[in-house]
N, C-alpha and C positions, 0 to 999 in steps of 0.2 A: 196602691196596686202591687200586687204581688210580681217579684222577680222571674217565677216560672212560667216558662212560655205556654202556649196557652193555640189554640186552633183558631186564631183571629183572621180576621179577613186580610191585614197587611201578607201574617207567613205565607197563609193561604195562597195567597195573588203572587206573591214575590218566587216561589219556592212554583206556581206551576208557569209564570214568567221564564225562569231557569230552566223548564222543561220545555217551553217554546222553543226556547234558544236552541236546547240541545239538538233539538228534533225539526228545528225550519230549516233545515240544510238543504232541499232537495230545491228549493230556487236558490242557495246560496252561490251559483256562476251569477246570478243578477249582480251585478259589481254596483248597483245602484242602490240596492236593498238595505234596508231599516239597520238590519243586521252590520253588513258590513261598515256601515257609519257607525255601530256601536261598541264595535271593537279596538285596543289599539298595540300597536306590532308588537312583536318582541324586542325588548331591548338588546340592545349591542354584546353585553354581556350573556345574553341570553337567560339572565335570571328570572323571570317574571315570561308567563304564557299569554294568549291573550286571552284577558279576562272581558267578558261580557257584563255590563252594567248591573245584569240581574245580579250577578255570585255576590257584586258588590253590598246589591240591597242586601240580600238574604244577610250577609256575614255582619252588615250592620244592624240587623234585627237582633240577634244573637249578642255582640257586645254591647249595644245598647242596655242589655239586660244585667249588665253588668258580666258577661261570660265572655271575656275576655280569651284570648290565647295565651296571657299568662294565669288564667282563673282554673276554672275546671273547663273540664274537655267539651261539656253541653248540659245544658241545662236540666234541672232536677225535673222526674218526671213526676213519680208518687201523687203529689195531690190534683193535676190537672190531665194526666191519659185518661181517656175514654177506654179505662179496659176493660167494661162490659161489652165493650161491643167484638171481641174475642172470644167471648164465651161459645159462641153459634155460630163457626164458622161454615160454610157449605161450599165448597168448589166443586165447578162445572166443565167438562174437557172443552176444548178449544178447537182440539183438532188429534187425530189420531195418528201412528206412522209406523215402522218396524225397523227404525234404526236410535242408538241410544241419544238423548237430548241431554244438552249443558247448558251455559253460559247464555242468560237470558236480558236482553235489554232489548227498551223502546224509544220508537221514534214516534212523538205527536204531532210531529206536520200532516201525517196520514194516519195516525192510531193506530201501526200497526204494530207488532211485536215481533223479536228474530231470537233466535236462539242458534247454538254453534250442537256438537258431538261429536255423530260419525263424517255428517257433513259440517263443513267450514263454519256456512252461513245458509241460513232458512228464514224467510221474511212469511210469517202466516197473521192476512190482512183481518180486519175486522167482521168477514163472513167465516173464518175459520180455514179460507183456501191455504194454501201450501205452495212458495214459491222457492224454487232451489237458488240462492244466489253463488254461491262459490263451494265446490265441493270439495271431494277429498284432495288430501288429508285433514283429518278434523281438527276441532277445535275446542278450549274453554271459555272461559270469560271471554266478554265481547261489551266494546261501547264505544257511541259513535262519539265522532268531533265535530268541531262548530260548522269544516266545511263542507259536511254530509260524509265526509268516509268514517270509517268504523276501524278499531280496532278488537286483531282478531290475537287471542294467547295461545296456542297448543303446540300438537307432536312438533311441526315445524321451528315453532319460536313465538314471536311477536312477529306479526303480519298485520299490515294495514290497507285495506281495499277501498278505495277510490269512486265516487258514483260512475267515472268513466269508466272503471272494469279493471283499471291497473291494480296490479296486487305489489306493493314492498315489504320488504324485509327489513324489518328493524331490529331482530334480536337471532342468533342463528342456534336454532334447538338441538344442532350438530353439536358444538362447543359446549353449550350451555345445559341443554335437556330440554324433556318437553313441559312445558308449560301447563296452569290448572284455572289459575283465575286471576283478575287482574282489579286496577283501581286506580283513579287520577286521582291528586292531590290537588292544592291551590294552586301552584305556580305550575301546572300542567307535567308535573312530571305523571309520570306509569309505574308503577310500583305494579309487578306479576308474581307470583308463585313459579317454584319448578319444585315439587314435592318432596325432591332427591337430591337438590343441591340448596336451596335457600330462596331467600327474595331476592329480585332482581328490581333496580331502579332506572329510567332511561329517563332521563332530563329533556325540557323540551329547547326547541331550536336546531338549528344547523348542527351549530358546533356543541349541541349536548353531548351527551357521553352514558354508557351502559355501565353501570356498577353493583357488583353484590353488595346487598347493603345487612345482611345476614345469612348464616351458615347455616340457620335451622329450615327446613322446609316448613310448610305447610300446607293445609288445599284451601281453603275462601281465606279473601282477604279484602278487606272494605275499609279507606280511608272514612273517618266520620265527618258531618256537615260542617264542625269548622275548621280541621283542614289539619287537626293537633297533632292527632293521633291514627296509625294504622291499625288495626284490630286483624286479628290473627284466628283460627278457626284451626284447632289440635282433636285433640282429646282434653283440652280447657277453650278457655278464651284470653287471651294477652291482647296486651296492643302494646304497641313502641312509639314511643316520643317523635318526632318529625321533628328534624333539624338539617334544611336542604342544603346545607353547606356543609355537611358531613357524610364520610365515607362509609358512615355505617349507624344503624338506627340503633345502636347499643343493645342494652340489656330487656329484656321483653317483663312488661307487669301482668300478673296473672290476675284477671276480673273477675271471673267462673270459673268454677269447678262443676263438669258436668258429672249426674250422678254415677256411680262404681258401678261396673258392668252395661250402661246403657250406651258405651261407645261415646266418640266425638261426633264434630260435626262438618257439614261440605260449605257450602255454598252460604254469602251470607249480606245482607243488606241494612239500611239504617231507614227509621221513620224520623218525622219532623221533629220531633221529640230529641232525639238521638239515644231511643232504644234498638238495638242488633237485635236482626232475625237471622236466628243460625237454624239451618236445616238441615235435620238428621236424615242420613241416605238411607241406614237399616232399618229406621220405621217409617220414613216417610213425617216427620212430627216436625212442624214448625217452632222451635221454644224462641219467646221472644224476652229477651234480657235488658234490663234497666244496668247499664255499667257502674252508672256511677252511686247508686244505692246498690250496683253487686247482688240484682237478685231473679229470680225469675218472676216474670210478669203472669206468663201464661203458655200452654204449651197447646200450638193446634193440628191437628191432625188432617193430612193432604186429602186421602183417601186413597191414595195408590203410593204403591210400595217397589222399587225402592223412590226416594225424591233426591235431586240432584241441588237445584239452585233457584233462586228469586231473584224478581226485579218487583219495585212498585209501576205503576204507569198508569193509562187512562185518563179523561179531560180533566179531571180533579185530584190529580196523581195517588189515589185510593184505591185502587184495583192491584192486586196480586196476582201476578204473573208467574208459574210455578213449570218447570222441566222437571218429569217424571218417569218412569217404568224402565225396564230394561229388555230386551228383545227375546232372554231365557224367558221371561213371564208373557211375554206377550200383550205387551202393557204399555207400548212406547207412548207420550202424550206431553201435551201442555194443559194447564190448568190454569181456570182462573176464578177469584171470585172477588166483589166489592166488599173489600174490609170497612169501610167507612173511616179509616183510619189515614190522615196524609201521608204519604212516602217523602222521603229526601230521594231528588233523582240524578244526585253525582256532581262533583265538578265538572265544570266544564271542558277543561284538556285547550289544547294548544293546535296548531293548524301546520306547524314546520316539528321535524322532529329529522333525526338521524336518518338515513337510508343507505343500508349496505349493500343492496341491491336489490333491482326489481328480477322480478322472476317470471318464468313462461306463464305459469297461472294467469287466468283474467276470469272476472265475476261476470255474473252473467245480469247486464245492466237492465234490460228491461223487466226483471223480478226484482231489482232493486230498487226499482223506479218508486216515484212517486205516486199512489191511485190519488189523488187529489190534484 
């Protein structure tokens, strides 16, 4: 049998397990729960997050295959992606609005999907309704944690809101600048974007600590499914070596080169595979890139211009979740459509983390709530 991973029912199960996990948060006060028995603390040192038994599976799918963390980054895709099923893509809006949409992720305890912008936080459920959870000042990248709150990047900082409504301060966008996109690693740290100063890293635990771990900025940033590599979103694509005991992710490796004159790109996410979908904002084009053959896969077209950012999600983590338009066009929206393609749907992150202080702000909890 072949080494390259392949749409089996083990990733399959293992890979939307991990998206259980991320997204059953909203019984997570049940201190009784399946969950909380599957968890274990952070260590004293605070080097290790809690890790949930799924990331466990999933990462041993992955070096079983021999793709180790010392091997390559994620396994060859070329002979086993379904990339015909990219050819005919069709998105359908979601829902419509008149303020600008970012940083999109989901929670499948209820299938619903949230996206940050002008407002913080916007939960819009499975009928296409529109709930405000925490408004301005807005936000980027957003993803939740194992005990239902969510992590929020923007003008602020790093902000993390609470199913109770509390909002913290984990990063202050005063000092630091404002924030674009974000992304957990294995050991639960945060790696975020600030466009204008660099990446920023916050380790998880109490006595974690905030460090730039690069001078260069960027806007999307997406750790990959085994945990190696950051990937970087310019006017190319790089990623940086992961070495969490270091002050700094060194020197960045250029993967892509996107074509001359067609601009960079925003927002960007990983399939089961571990091919990057980076999303161009000036046409709205999805190009989805193989790293580790260094090529383009396929390039697909939102249908609304500009496009911002993706998440995968859905019961079979197949569905494309897409933030679009801009308020001069009159376009604001969410999109989605079933790729038939599985999504990777993130680390999982950690449950304690730094907090410099909570702040007046409170999310508005019944739009966060759980419809299920």
């Amino acid at each position: 049998m072949s080494n390259l991973i392949s749409v089996s029912t083990e990733v399959v199960s293992t890979i939307f397990l991990l998206a259980l996990c991320l997204g059953s948060q909203l019984p997570i006060a049940d201190k009784s729960s399946d969950f909380n028995r599957k968890v274990r603390p952070i260590t004293s040192s605070g080097e290790s997050a809690l890790i949930v038994n799924a990331e466990k599976s999933l990462r041993k799918i992955f070096t079983a295959r021999s793709f180790s963390l010392d091997n390559v980054s994620l396994p060859r895709t070329s002979e086993n992606f379904p990339a015909e099923k990219l050819k005919h893509v069709d998105f359908h809006s979601m829902a419509e609005f008149d303020w600008f949409p970012e940083g999109p992720s989901y929670r499948p305890a209820d299938d619903s999907y949230f996206f940050s912008g002008n407002q913080a936080l916007t939960r819009v459920d499975n009928e296409g309704r529109l709930h405000e959870v925490l408004g301005q000042p807005g936000g980027g990248g957003t993803h939740f944690l194992p005990d239902g709150s969510v992590l929020i990047v923007g003008h602020v900082g790093l902000r993390r809101m609470f199913p109770d409504g509390r909002v913290a301060l984990l990063a202050d966008g005063k000092k630091i600048g404002a924030g674009n996109d974000l992304s957990v690693g294995i050991h639960g740290e945060v790696y975020f974007s600030v466009p204008k100063a660099g990446i920023f890293r916050l380790t998880a635990g109490d006595s974690g600590c905030l460090e730039q771990v690069t001078e260069q900025g960027c806007n999307g940033l997406e750790v990959d499914p085994v945990g190696k590599f950051v990937y970087v979103v310019r006017s190319n694509v790089q990623r940086y070596r992961i070495d969490i005991k270091s002050r700094s992710l060194g020197k960045p490796e250029t993967v892509f080169e996107f074509p001359r004159g067609h601009g960079g790109g925003d927002g960007c996410t990983f399939d089961a595979w571990g091919n990057l979908y980076s999303i161009h904002f000036r046409t709205g084009t999805i190009r989805v890139i193989d790293p580790e053959e260094r090529k383009l896969i396929a390039e697909i077209p939102v249908g609304v211009v500009p496009a911002t950012n993706l998440t995968f999600g859905g019961p079979n983590n197949s569905d494309l979740f897409v933030t679009a338009g801009a308020p001069k066009h009159n376009n604001c929206q969410v999109v989605i459509t079933n790729l038939g393609v599985t999504g990777f749907c993130g680390h999982v992150g950690a449950t304690e983390y730094p907090v410099i202080r909570f702040l007046e702000q409170r999310g508005d909890t019944e739009a966060f709530a759980n419809d299920r």
